[in-house]
ZAKE-394605 format. One line per 10 residues: their letters; for each residue x, y, z of N, C-alpha, C. Coordinates in steps of 0.02 Angstrom, whole numbers, plus 50000, padded with zeros to 5 digits. Atoms other than C-alpha are relative to their C-alpha. Example, Ala and Ser with C-alpha at 12.3 -4.5 7.8 and 13.67 -1.06 7.14 Angstrom:
BEGIN
as	50045/49941/50000/50615/49775/50390/50045/50060/50000  49958/49941/49997/50684/49947/50357/49961/50055/50037
//
This chain:
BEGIN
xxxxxxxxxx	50042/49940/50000/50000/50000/50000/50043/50063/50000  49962/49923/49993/50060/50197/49958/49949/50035/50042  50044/49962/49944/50007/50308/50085/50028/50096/49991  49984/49930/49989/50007/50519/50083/49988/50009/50049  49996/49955/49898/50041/50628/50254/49995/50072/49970  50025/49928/49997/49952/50792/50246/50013/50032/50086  49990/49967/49904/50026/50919/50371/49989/50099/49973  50022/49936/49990/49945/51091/50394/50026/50066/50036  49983/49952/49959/49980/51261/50445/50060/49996/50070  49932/50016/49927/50158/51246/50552/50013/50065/50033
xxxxxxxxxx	49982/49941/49977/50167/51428/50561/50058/50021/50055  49955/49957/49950/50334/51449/50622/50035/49938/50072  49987/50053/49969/50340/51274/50715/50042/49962/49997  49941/50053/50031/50487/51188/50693/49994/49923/50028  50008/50027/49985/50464/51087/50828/49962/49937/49985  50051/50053/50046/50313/51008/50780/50011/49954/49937  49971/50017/50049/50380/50991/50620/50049/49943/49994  49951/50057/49980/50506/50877/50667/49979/49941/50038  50010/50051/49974/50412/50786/50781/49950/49968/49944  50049/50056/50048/50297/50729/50637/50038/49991/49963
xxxxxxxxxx	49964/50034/50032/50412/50696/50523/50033/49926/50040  49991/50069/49971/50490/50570/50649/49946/49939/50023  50081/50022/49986/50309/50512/50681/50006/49946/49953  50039/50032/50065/50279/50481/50505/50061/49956/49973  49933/50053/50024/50450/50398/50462/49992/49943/50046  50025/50054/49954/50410/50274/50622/49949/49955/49962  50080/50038/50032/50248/50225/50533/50013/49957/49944  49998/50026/50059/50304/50205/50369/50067/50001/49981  49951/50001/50049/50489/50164/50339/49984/49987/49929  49991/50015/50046/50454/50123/50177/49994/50044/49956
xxxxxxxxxx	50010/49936/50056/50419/50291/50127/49935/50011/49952  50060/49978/50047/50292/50390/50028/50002/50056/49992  50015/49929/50018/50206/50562/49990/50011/50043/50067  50011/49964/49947/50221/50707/50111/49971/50073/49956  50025/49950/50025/50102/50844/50070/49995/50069/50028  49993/49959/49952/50132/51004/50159/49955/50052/49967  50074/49963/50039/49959/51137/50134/50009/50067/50011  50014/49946/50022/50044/51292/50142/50016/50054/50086  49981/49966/49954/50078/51437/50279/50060/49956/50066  49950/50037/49961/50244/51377/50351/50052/50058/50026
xxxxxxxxxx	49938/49959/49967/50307/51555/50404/49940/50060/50057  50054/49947/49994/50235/51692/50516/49977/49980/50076  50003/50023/49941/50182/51691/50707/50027/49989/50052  49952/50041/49934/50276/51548/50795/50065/50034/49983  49935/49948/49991/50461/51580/50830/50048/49976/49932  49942/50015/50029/50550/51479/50711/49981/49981/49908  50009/49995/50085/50490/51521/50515/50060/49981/49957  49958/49999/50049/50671/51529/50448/50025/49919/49987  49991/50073/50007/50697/51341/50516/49961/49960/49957  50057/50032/50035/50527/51291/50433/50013/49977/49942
xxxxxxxxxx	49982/50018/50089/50590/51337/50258/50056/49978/50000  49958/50029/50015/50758/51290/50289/49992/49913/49989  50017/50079/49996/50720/51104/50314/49933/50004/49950  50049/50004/50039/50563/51121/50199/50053/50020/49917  49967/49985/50038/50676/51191/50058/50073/49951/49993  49927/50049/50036/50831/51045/50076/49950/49940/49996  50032/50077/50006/50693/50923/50064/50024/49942/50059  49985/50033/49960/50697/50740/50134/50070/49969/49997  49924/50018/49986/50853/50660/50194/50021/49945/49949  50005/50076/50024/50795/50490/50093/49949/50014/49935
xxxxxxxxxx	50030/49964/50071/50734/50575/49920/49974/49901/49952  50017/50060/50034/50735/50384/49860/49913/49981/50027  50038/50047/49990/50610/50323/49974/49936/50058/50021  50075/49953/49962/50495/50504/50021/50002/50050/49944  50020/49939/50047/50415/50622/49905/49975/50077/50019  50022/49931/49971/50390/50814/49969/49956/50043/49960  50022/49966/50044/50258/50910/49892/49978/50069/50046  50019/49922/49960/50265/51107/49970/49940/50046/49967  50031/49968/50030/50114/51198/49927/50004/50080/50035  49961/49930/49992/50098/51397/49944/49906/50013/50045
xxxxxxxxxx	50061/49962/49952/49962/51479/50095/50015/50062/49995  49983/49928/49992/49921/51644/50115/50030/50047/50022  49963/49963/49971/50052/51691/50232/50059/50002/49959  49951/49983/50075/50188/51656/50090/49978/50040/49963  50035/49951/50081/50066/51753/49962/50009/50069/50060  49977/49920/49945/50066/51905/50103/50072/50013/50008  49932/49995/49966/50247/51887/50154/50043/50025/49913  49980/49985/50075/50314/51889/49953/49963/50061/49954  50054/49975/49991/50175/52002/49910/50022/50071/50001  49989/49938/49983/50209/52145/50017/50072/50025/50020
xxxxxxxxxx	49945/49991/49987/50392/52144/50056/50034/50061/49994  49969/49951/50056/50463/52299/50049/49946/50056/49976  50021/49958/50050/50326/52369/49974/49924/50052/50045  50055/49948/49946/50173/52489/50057/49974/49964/50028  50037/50040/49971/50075/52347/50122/50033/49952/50047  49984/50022/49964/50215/52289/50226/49982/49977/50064  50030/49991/49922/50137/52329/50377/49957/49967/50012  50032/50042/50001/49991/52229/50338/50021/49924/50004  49945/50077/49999/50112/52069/50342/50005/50009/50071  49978/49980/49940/50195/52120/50486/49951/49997/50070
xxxxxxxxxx	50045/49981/49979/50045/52150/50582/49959/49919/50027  50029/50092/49978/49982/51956/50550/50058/49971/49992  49960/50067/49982/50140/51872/50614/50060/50013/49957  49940/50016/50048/50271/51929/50494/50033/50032/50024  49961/49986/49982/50356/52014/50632/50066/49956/50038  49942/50060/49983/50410/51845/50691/50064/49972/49953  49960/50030/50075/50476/51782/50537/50039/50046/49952  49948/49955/50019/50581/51924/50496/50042/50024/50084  49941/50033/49951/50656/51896/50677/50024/49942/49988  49955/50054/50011/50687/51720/50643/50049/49997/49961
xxxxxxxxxx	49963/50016/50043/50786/51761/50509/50059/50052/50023  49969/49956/49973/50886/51894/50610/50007/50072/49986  50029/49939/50046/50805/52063/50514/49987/50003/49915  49996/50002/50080/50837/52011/50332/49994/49940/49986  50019/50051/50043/50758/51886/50228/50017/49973/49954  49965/50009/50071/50863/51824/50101/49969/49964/49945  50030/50019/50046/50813/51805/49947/49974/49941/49955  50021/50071/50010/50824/51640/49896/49944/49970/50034  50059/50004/49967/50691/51607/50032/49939/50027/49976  50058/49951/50037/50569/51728/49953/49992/49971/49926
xxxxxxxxxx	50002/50043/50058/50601/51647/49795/49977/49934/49991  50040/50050/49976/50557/51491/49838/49934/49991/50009  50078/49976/49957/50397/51548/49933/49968/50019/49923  50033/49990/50060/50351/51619/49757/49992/49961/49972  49999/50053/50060/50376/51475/49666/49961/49928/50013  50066/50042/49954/50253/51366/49786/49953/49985/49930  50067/49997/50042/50132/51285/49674/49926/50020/50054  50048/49979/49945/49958/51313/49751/49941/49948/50007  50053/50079/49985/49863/51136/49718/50036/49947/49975  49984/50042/50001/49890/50980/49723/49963/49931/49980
xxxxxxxxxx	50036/50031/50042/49792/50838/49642/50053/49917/49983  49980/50057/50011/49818/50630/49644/49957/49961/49980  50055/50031/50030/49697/50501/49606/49922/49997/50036  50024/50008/49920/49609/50496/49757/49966/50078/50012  49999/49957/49967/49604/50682/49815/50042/50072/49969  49963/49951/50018/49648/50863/49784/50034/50040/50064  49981/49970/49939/49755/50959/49892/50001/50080/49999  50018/49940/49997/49740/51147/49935/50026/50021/50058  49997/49964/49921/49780/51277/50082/49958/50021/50012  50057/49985/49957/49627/51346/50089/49917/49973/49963
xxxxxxxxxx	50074/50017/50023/49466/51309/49968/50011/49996/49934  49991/50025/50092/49438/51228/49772/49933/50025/50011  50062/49972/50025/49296/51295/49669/49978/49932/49962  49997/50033/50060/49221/51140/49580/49963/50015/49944  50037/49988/50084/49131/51234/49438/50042/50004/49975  49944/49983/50063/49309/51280/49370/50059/49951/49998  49926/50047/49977/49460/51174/49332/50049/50013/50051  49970/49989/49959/49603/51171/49434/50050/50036/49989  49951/49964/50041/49716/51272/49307/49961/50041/49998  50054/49922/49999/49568/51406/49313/49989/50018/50061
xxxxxxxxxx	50027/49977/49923/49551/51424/49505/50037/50052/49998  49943/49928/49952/49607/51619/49577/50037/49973/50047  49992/50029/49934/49723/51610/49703/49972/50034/50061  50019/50003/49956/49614/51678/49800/49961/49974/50021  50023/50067/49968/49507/51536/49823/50062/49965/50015  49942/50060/49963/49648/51421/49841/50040/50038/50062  49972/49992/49947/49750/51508/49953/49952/50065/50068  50061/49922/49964/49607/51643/50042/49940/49976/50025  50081/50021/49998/49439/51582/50031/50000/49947/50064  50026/50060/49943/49358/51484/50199/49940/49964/49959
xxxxxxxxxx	50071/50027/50016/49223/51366/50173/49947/50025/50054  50049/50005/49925/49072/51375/50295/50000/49945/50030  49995/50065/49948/49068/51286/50446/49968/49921/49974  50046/50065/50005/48947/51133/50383/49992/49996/49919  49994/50035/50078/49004/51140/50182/50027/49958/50001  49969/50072/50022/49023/50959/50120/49999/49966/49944  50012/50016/50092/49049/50960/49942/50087/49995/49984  49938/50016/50033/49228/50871/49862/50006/50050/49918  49977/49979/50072/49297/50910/49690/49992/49965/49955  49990/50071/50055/49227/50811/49548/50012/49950/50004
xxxxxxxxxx	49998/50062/49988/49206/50680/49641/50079/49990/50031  49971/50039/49979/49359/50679/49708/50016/50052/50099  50003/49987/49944/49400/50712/49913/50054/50080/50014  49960/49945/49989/49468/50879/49968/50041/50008/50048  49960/50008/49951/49596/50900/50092/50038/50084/50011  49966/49957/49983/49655/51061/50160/50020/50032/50066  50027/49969/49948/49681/51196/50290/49999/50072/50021  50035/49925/50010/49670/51387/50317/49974/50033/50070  50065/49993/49959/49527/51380/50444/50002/49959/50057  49986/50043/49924/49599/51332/50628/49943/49977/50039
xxxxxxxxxx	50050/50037/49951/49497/51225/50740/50028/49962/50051  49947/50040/49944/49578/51186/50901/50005/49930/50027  49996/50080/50007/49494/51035/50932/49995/49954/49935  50011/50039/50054/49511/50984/50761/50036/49960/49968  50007/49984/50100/49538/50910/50614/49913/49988/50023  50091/50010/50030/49350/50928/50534/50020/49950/49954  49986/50042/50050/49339/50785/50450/49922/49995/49971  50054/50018/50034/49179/50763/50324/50011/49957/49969  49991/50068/50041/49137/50627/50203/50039/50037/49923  49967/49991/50086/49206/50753/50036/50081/50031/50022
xxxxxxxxxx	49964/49982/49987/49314/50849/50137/50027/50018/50078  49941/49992/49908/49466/50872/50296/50044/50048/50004  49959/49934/49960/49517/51023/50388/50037/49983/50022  49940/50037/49948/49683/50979/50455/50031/50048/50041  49989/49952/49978/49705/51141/50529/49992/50016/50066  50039/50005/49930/49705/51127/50731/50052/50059/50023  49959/49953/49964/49819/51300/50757/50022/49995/50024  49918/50024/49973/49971/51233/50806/50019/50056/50042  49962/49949/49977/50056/51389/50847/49981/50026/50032  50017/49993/49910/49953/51413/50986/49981/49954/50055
xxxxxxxxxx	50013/50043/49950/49890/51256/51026/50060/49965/50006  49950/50030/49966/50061/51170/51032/49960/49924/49972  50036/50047/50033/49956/51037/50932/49987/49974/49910  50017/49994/50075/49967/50969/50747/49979/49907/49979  50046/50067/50010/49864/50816/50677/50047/50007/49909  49981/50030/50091/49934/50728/50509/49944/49950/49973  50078/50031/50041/49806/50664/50393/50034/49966/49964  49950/50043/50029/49882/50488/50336/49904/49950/49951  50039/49998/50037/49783/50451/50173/50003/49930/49944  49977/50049/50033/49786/50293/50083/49973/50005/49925
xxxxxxxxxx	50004/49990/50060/49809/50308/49896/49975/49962/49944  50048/50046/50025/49692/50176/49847/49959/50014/50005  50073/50008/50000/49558/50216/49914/49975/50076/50025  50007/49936/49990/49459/50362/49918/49978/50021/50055  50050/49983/49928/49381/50476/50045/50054/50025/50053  49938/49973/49951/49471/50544/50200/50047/49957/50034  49931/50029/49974/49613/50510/50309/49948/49916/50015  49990/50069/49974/49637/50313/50354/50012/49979/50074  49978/49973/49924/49711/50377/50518/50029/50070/50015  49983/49922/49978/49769/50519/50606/50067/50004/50057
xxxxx	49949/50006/49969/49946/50558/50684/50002/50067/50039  49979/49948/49956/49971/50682/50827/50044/50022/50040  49922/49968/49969/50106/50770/50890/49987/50052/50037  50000/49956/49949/50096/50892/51052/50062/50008/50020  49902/49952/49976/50263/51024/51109/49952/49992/50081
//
């Protein structure tokens, strides 16, 4: 069996970050997908670690696949840099993450962050940071549905049939899990709490199980 690990909003978590990765390597030496949904700077204390280790990839490229997608705190942080709307960054969390990096952001980092795709799509499931439209393809979505848009609390509609998976939209005691679609979003960076959504690539529909990691 291939299995994907969806991990949400780290904002700045390194910690966490690490402890699910060792989580998810426990589970599954044998390796697979790792799908990461996006806002990995901003907040918590340690943004510059996030992308550093998110940007050298995995240690075992043979046996794990990394797929980084791009949230709205990358689209804010690249965005406004620099530019009049700084402050609006700054303001949500991007004063951390220009301490972590010790005042200056180097560029290669920012480059990167730009170059985020913003969905993700397997046989099974589409992946997202924050919300898919399914009247339009997935090469026609704004990014501001994908990386912006919430759903409402009690929407339960997939993508063309196939299961949605994102997150955006914190829920402390969460993940939301529905039958089309899973919030994996339980605000780490305050709760000291992150859930991995372990997805089996056979079969459709939501997680198979659920991995948790508490700082």
């Amino acid at each position: 069996m291939a299995y994907t690990y969806a991990i949400a909003d780290l904002h700045g978590r390194h910690d966490l970050l690490m402890a699910a990765l060792e989580r998810i390597e426990g589970a599954n030496p044998r390796g697979g997908k790792i799908i990461f949904l996006g806002d990995y700077v901003d907040r918590g204390p340690d943004s510059a670690q996030v992308l550093e280790t998110l940007m050298r990839g995995p240690d075992d490229a043979g046996r794990w696949t990394w797929v980084c997608l791009k949230g709205n705190h990358e689209d804010m942080m690249v965005s406004t840099l620099g530019g009049p709307d700084e402050e609006w960054w700054l303001g949500n969390g991007g004063v951390a993450t220009v301490a972590s990096f010790g005042g200056v952001i180097p560029e290669e980092y920012l480059a990167w962050c730009r170059a985020l795709p913003t969905w993700h799509e397997d046989a099974q499931r589409v992946y997202v940071h924050a919300a898919v439209d399914p009247s339009k393809a997935l090469n026609e979505q704004s990014e501001a549905m994908l990386m912006w848009t919430r759903y409402g609390e009690e929407y339960n509609a997939g993508y063309r049939g196939k299961h949605v998976v994102h997150g955006h939209t914190p829920h402390k005691d969460g993940p939301v899990l529905f039958s089309e679609r899973t919030n994996l979003d339980t605000g780490a960076v305050f709760t000291g709490r992150l859930v991995v959504g372990v997805f089996d690539d056979e079969i459709p529909g939501g997680p198979r199980s659920l991995i948790e990691v508490a700082a």
